[in-house]
C-alpha positions in Angstrom: 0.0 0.0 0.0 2.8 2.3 0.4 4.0 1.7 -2.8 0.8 2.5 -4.4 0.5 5.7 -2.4 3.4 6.8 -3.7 3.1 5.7 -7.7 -0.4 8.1 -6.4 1.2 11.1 -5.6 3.2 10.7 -8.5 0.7 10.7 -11.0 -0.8 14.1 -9.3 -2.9 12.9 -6.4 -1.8 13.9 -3.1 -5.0 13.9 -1.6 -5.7 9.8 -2.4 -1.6 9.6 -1.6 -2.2 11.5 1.5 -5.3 9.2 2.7 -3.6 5.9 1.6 0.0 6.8 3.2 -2.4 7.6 6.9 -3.5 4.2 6.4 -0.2 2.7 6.6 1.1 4.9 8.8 -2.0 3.4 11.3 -0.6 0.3 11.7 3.0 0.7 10.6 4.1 4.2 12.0 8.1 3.8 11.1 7.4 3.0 7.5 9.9 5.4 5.2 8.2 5.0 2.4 4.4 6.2 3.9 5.9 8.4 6.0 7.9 10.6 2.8 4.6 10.2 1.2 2.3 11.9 4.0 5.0 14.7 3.8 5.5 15.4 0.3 1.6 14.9 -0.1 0.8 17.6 2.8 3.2 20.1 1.1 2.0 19.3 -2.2 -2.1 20.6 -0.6 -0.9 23.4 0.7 0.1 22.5 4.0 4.0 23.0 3.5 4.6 24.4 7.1 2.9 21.5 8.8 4.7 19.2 6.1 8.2 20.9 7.2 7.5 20.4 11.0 6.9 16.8 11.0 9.8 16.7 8.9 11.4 17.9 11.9 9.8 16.1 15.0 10.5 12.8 12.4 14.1 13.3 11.1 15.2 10.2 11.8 15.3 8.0 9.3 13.9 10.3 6.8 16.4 11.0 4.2 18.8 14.3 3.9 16.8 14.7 0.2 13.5 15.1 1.3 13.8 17.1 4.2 16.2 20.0 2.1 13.0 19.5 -0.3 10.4 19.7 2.2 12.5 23.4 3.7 12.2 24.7 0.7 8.8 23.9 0.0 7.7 25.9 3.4 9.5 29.0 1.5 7.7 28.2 -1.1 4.2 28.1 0.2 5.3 31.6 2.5 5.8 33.3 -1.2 2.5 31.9 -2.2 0.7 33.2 0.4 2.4 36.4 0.3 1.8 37.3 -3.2 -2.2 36.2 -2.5 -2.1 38.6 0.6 -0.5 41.2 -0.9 -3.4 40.9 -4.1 -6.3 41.3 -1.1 -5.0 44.2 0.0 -4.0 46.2 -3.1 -7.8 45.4 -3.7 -8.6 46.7 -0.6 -6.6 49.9 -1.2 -4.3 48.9 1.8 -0.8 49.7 0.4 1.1 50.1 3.8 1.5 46.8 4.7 1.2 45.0 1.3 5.1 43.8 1.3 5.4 42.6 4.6 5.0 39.0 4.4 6.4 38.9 1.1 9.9 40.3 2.6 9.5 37.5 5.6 9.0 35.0 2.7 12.1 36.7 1.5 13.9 36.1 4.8 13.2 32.3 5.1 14.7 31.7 1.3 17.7 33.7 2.8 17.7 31.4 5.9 17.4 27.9 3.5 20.4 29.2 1.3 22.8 29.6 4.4 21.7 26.6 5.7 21.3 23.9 2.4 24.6 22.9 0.7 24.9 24.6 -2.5 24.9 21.7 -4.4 21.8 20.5 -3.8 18.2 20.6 -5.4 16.8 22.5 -2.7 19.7 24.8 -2.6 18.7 25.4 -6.6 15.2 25.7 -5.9 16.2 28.3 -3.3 18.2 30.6 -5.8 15.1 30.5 -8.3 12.8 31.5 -5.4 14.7 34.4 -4.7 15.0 35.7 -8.1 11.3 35.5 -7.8 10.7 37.3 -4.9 13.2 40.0 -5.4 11.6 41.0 -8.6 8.0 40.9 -7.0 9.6 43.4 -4.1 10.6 46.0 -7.3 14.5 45.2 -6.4 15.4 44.6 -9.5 19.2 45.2 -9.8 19.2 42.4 -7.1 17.4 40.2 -9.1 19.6 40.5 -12.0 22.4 40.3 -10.1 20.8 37.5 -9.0 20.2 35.4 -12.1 23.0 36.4 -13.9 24.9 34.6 -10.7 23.2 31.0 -11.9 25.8 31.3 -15.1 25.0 29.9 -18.3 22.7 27.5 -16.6 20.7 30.1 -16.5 19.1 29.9 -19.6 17.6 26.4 -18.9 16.5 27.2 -15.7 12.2 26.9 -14.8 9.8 29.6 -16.9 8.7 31.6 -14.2 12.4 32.5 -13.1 13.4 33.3 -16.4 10.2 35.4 -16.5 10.9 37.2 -13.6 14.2 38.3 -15.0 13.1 40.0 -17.9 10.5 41.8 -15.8 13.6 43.0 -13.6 15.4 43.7 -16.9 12.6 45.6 -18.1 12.8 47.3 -14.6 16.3 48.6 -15.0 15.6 49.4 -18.4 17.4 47.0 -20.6 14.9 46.5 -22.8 16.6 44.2 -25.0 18.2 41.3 -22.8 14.7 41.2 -21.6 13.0 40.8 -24.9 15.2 37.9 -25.8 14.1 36.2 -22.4 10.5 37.0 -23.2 10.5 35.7 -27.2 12.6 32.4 -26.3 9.8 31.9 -23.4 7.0 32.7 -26.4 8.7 30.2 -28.4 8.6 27.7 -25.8 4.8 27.8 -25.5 2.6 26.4 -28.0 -0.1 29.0 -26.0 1.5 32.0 -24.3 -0.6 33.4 -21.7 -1.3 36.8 -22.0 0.9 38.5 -19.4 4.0 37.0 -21.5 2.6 38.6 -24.4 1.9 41.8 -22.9 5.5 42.1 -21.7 6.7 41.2 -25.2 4.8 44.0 -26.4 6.6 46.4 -23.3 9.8 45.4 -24.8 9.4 46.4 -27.9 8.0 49.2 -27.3 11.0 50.5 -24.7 13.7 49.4 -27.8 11.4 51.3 -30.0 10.3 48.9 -32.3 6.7 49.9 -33.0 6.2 47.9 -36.0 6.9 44.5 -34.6 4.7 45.5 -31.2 1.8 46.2 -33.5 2.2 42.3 -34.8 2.2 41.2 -31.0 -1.0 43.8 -30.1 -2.9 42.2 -33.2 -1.8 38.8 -31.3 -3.6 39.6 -28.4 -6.5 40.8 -29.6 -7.1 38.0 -32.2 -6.2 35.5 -29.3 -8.2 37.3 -26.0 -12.0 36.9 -26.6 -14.3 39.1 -25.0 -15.9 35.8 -23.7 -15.1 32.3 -22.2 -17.5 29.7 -22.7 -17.8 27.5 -19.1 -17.4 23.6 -20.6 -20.2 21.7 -20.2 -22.7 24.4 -20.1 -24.6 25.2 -22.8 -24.4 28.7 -23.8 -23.0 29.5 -20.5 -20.1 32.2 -20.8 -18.3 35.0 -18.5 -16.3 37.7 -19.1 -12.8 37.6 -19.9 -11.2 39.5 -17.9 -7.5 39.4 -19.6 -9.7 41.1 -22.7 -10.2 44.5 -20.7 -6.3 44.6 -20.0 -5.5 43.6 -23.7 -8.0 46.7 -24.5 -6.4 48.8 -21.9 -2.9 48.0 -24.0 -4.9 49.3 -27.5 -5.6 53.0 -25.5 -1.6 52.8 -24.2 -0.7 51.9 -27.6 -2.3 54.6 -29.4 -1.1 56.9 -26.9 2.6 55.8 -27.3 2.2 56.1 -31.2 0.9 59.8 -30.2 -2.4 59.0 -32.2 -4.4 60.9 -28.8 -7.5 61.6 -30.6 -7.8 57.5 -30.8 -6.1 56.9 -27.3 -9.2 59.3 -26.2 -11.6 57.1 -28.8 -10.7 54.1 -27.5 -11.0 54.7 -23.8 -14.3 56.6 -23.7 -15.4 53.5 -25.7 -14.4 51.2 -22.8 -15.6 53.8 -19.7 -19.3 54.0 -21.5 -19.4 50.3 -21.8 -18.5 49.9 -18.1 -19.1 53.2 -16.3 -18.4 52.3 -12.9 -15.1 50.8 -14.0 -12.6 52.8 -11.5 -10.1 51.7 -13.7 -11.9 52.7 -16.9 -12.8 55.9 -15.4 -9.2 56.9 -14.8 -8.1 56.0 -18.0 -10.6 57.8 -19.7 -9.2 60.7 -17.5 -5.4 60.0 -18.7 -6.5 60.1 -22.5 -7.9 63.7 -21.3 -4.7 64.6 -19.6 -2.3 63.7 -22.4 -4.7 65.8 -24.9 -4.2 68.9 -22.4 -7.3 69.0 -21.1 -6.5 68.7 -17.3 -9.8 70.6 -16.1 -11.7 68.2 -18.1 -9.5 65.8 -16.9 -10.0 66.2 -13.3 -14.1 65.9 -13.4 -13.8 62.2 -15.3 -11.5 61.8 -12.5 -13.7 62.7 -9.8 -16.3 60.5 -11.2 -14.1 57.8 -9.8 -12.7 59.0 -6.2 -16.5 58.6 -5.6 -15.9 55.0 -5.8 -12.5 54.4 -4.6 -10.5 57.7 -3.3 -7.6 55.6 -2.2 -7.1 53.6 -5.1 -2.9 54.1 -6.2 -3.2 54.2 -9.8 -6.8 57.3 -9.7 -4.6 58.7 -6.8 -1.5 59.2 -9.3 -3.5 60.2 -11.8 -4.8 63.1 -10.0 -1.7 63.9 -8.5 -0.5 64.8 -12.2 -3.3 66.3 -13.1 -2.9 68.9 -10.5 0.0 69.7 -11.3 -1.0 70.2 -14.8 -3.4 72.1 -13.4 -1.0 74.3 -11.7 -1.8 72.9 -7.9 1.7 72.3 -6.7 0.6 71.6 -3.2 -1.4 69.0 -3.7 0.4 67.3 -6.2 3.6 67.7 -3.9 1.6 65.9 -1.0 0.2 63.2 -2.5 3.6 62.1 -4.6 5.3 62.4 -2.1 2.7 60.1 0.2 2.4 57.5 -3.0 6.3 57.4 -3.1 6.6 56.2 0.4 3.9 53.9 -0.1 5.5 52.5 -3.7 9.3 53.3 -3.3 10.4 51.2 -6.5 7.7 51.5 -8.7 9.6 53.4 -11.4 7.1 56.1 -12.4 6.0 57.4 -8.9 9.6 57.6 -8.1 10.1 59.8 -11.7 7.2 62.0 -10.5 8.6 62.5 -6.6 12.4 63.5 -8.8 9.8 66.1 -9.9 8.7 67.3 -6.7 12.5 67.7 -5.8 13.2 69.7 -9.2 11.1 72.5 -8.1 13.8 72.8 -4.9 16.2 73.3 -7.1 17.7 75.8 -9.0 18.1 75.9 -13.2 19.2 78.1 -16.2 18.8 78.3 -19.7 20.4 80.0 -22.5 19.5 80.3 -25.9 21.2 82.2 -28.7 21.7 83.3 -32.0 24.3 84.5 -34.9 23.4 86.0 -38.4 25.3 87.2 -41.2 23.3 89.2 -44.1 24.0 89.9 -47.3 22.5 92.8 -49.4 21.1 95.9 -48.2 21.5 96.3 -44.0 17.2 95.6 -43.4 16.8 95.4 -39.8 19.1 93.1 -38.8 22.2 94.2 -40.2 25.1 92.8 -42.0 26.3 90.7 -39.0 23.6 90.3 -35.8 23.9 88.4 -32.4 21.7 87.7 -30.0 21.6 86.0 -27.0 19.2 85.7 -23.5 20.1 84.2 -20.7 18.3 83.2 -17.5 19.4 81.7 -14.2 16.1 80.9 -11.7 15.8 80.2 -7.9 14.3 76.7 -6.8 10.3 77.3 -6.2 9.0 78.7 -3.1 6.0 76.0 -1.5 3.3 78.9 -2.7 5.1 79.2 -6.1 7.2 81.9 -6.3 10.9 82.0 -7.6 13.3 84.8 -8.6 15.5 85.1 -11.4 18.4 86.7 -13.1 18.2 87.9 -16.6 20.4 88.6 -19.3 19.7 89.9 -22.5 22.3 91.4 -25.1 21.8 92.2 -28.7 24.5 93.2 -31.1 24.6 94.6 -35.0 26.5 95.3 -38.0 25.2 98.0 -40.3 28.6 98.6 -42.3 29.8 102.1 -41.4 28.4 101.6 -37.4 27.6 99.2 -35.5 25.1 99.0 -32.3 24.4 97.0 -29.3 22.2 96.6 -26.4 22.9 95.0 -22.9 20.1 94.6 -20.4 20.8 92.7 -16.9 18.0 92.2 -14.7 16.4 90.6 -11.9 12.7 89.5 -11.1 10.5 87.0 -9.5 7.4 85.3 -11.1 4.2 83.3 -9.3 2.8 80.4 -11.2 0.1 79.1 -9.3 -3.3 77.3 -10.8 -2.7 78.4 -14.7 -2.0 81.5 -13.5 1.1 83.1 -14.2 2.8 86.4 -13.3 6.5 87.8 -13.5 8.0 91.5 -13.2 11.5 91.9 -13.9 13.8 95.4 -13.5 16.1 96.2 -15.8 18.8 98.2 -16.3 20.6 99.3 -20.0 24.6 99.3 -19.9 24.6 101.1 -23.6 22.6 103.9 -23.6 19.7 102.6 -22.6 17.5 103.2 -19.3 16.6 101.4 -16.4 13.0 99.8 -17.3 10.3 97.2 -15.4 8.8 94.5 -17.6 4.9 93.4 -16.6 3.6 90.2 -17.7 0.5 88.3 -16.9 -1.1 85.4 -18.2 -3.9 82.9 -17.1 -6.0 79.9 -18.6 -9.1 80.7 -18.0 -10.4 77.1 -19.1 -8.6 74.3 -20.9 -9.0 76.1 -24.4 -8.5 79.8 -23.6 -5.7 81.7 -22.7 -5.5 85.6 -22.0 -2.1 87.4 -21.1 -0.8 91.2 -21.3 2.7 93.0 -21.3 3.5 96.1 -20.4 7.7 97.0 -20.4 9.4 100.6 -20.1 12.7 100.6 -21.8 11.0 97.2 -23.4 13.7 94.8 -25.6 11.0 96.0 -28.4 12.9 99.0 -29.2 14.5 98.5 -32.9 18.0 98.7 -31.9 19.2 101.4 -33.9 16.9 103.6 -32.3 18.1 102.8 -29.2 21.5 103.6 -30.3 20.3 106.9 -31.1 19.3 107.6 -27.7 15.3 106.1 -27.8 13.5 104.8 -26.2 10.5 102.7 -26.0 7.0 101.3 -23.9 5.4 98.4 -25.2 2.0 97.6 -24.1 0.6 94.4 -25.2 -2.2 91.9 -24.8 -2.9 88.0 -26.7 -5.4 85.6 -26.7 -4.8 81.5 -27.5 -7.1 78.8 -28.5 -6.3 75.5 -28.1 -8.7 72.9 -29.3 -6.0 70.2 -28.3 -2.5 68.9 -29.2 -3.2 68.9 -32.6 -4.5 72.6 -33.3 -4.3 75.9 -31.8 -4.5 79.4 -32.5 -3.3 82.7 -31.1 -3.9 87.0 -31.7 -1.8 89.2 -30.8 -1.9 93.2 -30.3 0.8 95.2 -29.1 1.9 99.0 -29.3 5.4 99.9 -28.9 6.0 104.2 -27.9 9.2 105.3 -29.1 10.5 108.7 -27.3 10.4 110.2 -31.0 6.7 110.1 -31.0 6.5 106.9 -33.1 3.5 104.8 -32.4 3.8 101.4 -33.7 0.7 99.5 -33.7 1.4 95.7 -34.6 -1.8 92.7 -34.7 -0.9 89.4 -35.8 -2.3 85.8 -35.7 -1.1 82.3 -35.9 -2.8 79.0 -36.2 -1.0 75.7 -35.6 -2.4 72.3 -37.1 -0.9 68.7 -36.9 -0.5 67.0 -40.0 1.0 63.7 -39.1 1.7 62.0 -36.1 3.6 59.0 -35.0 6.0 57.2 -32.5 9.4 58.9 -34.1 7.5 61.1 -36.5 5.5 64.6 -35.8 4.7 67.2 -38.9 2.4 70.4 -38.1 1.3 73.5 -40.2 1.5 76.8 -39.0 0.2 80.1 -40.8 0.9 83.3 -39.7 -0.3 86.9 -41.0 1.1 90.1 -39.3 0.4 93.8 -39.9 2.4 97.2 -38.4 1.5 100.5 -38.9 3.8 103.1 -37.8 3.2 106.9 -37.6 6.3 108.8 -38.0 8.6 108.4 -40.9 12.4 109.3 -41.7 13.5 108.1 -38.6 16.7 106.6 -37.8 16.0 102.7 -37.9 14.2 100.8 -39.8 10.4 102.0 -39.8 7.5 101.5 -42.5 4.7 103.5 -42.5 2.8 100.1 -43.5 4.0 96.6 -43.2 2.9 93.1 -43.1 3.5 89.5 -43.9 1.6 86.0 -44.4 3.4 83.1 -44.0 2.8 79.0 -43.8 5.7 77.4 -41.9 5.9 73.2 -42.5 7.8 71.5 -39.5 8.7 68.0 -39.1 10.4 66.5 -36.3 12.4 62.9 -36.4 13.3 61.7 -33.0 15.4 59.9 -35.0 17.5 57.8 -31.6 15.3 57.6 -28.2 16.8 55.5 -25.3 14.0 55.9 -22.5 14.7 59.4 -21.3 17.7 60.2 -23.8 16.3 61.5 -26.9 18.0 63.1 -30.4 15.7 64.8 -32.6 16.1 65.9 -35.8 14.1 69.1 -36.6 12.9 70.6 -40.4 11.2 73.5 -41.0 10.9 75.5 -44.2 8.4 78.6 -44.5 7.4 80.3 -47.5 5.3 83.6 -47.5 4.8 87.7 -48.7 6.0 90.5 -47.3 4.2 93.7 -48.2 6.1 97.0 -47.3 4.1 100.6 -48.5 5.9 102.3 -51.2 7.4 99.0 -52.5 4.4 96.5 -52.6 4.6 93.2 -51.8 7.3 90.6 -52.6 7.9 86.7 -51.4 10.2 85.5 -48.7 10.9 81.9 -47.6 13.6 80.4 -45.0 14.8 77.4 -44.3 15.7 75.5 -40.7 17.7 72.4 -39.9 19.0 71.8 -35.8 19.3 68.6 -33.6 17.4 68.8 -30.4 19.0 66.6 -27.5 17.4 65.1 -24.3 20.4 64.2 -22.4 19.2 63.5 -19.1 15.9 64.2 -17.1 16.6 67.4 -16.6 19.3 68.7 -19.3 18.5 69.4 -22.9 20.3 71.4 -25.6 19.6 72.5 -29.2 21.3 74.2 -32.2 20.3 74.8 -35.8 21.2 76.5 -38.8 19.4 78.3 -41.2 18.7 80.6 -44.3 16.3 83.3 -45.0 15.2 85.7 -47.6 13.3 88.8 -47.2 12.9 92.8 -48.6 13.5 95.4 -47.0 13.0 99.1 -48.6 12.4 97.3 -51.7 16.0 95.8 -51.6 16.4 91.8 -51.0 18.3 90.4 -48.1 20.0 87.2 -47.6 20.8 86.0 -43.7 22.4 83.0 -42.8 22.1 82.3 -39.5 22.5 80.0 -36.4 21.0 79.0 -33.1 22.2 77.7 -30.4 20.5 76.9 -26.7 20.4 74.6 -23.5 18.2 74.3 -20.3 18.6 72.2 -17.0 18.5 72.0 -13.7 20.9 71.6 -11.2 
């Protein structure tokens, strides 16, 4: 009868094992072979701590092999158990706790290495088990550490270690070890489930190959019906539930192809077929965030709290929302409590290194070099430019000051002349509202001045702001080397309908000390053509018109003036590695210039710069370019060059 209970529990039967190997142990308590099966048949149900501590109070006789087995299996089980606890309370919206017995299951694989020789099974079994659990406790460096330790064995070691190495891979963001691991593990099954697939997709979509993720997406939803059919029940079915995360991967996936109008589509489509969906609901409110529509945003989102306020993912949400929203405070607070609560997931910890940004200080620089040919225009025969800016970290109620810099410089031939305004200032942005003065002062020739500006959204579409500067930057700078000059009072007004179309009017008047009044209204509008994962091309028209009212004056100054212009840009990020980025940036405008006295005439320029994410927090650009445009009915040809950075410190 022992015998049979064991050839039982061999062929996947512990309970009839377990009930036969009682038996003989009933009348024959010191039989080995009953005795290994009641163990190995306990653990095998579930019962891996009992199983262990028999082991124990029975050691005698019961071989080295089983009882290394049985210690291992008790870790085993503790893992089990903690992932399943650690499920209830995430449901539960306990996050506090939800590691705890996962990290004690940690410490009894630690305890089991130290103790089993490191030759053995169980001593394998162990080194898996903490692969596993390392990854499932977000340490991921330890976990590759940890399975690139195995050697080359570890490429045949079990599925769900392998597994559980590419997800720590993905982790750590080596996106392509990981999808090797993931498509060998694919090949492996003749049915992959679709978790595996899912991760395949992440893979490819970190190492940027879109094309080959689409072919994996179509995988999943060819393969993930909406429905299961119950066997032997007729017509009886039930969700699938793996179907509403393949459909949650179409909204990502249209998102990370920057296709937002169907992102948006897609996960309305899923919120109205399931409206008190909390996870529904907060996607629906992340297609409204990424099309810059926080306000509209935060209601969808709202719809939600009512149902689970302390839900992580609605609670993350929000926090970016207000800060897209301009609510610093609360988005500081609640990143800052979700960090603690989730200190490796990778995206929380991205948004608290944007809490500590705003304690930091920054500067950017941006500037520019021409050289012109033909008559002098307005620029001159040789022109630089450059503004420079060097900001405080950000108070709690959003304020900061700042230095300023701003120096221009010309050619005109016989002369030359040049401007130099340091300043400082402080500026309040605080819920879309933004405010800055700044004081100057003019090293050449020029007076001390204030500059005014204030801006707000006054909903998710419109935009008002004015300006109001003494000594303003405005001044055409050969008037000001002639001793002028000049107040600019301005005001502007923006639409935007999304990220694929905006528009914007513009009115300013510039007083020059000579009694010149130059009265200036422009408009642009701004619409996407094309949109992809490495690809963006928009359209932008522009028409512009300046009236001036005293002539024969020193600088450059039309009576009448104006231009229309359509501008074609196209951007290539043609290398991306996660948050480095190289973009390749096109532009080409072609348009009329109409000047009184001279009529109008066509201009065009061309732009080509490289745009480089280098970190987080650092970028830097440069471009060069050619334009052509009349001036007092003579044409002028300016090449010229930019050159910028940004960061913080």
């Amino acid at each position: 009868m022992a015998g049979i209970s064991a050839r039982l529990r061999d062929q996947g039967h512990p309970a009839e094992a377990l009930h036969l190997a009682n038996r003989v142990l009933g009348y024959a308590p010191s039989n080995q072979q009953a005795l290994q099966t009641q163990l190995s048949s306990l653990s095998d149900l579930g019962a891996a701590d009992y199983a262990f501590e028999l082991s124990q109070n029975k050691a005698e006789g019961l071989p080295v092999a089983v009882r290394r087995r049985l210690r291992a299996d008790r870790a085993a089980a503790a893992i089990r158990r903690a992932i399943t606890k650690r499920q209830r309370l995430d449901s539960q919206h306990r996050y506090a706790r939800r590691n705890e017995a996962l990290k004690h299951a940690l410490g009894l694989v630690n305890v089991d290495l130290a103790l089993l020789p490191a030759g053995s099974p169980a001593y394998q079994r162990s080194r898996y088990d903490r692969i596993y659990v390392l990854r499932q406790l977000g340490r991921a460096k330890a976990a590759v550490h940890a399975f690139h330790a195995l050697g080359p064995k570890r490429h045949d070691t079990p599925a769900y270690v392998r597994h559980a190495a590419a997800d720590a891979l993905l982790d750590i963001h080596e996106c392509a070890p990981a999808g090797r691991i993931y498509a060998r593990l694919i090949a492996n099954k003749k049915h992959p489930d679709t978790g595996l697939l899912m991760a395949r997709y992440y893979t490819l979509v970190d190492c940027e190959h879109y094309g080959h993720a689409r072919q994996i997406l179509a995988r999943l939803v060819k393969n993930t019906p909406v429905w299961r059919y119950v066997r032997g029940q007729k017509r009886k079915r039930k969700p699938n539930w793996q179907r509403l995360d393949v459909d949650r991967l179409r909204v990502l996936d249209a998102y990370f192809r920057r296709h937002h109008k169907t992102a948006q589509s897609r996960a309305f489509a899923l919120y109205n077929a399931a409206p008190r969906n909390v996870g529904l609901i907060n996607l629906a409110a992340k297609s409204l965030r990424w099309r810059g529509l926080p306000n509209h945003a935060h209601r969808v989102a709202r719809r939600a709290a009512a149902y689970a306020p302390l839900d992580s993912g609605l609670r993350f949400n929000e926090a970016k929302i207000a800060h897209d929203r301009g609510h610093y405070r609360y988005w500081r607070r609640h990143v800052k409590h979700l960090a603690r609560l989730f200190p490796q997931d990778d995206h929380i910890q991205l948004a608290r290194a944007g809490v500590r940004d705003r304690r930091r200080p920054s500067v950017s620089a941006t500037s520019q070099y021409g050289s012109s040919s033909g008559s002098t225009g307005s620029a001159g025969s040789k022109d630089f430019q450059l503004k420079a800016r060097a900001n405080s970290p950000w108070t709690k109620n959003g304020f900061r000051a700042f230095a300023e810099q701003y120096y221009q410089y010309a050619n005109y031939g016989s002369y030359s002349a040049r401007t130099w305004r340091p300043g400082l200032g402080v500026e309040w942005a605080w819920g879309r509202k933004h405010a800055s003065a700044l004081i100057s002062d003019g090293v050449y020739k020029s007076p001390a001045g204030v500059r005014l500006n204030w801006s707000q959204w006054v909903s998710d579409r419109w935009q008002y702001g004015f300006t109001v500067a003494t000594a303003a930057r405005e001044t055409p700078l050969r008037a000001t080397r002639a001793g002028l000059t000049g107040q600019l009072y301005g005001a502007h007004l923006t639409w935007r309908q999304n990220e694929s179309r905006s528009a914007s009017f513009n009115l300013s008047e510039l007083h020059t000390s000579d009694g010149n009044l130059r009265s200036s209204v422009s408009g642009q509008f701004s619409q996407r053509l094309f949109a992809s994962a490495h690809h963006l091309t928009g359209l932008g028209l522009y028409a512009g018109f300046e009236n001036n009212t005293v002539n024969n004056t020193p600088y450059y100054n039309p009576r009448r003036s104006g231009s229309v212009e359509a501008t074609i840009r196209h951007d290539w990020i043609t290398w991306r590695h996660y948050r480095q980025t190289f973009h390749q940036i096109f532009k080409a405008s072609a348009g009329s210039d109409f000047e009184a006295g001279y009529g109008a005439s066509p201009a065009y320029s061309i732009q080509y710069g490289h745009e480089w994410d280098l970190s987080r927090t650092w970028s830097l650009h440069y471009a060069v370019g050619y334009g052509s445009h009349v001036y007092n009915g003579s044409r002028e040809g300016r090449v010229f060059g930019i050159f910028g950075f940004s960061g913080t410190f």
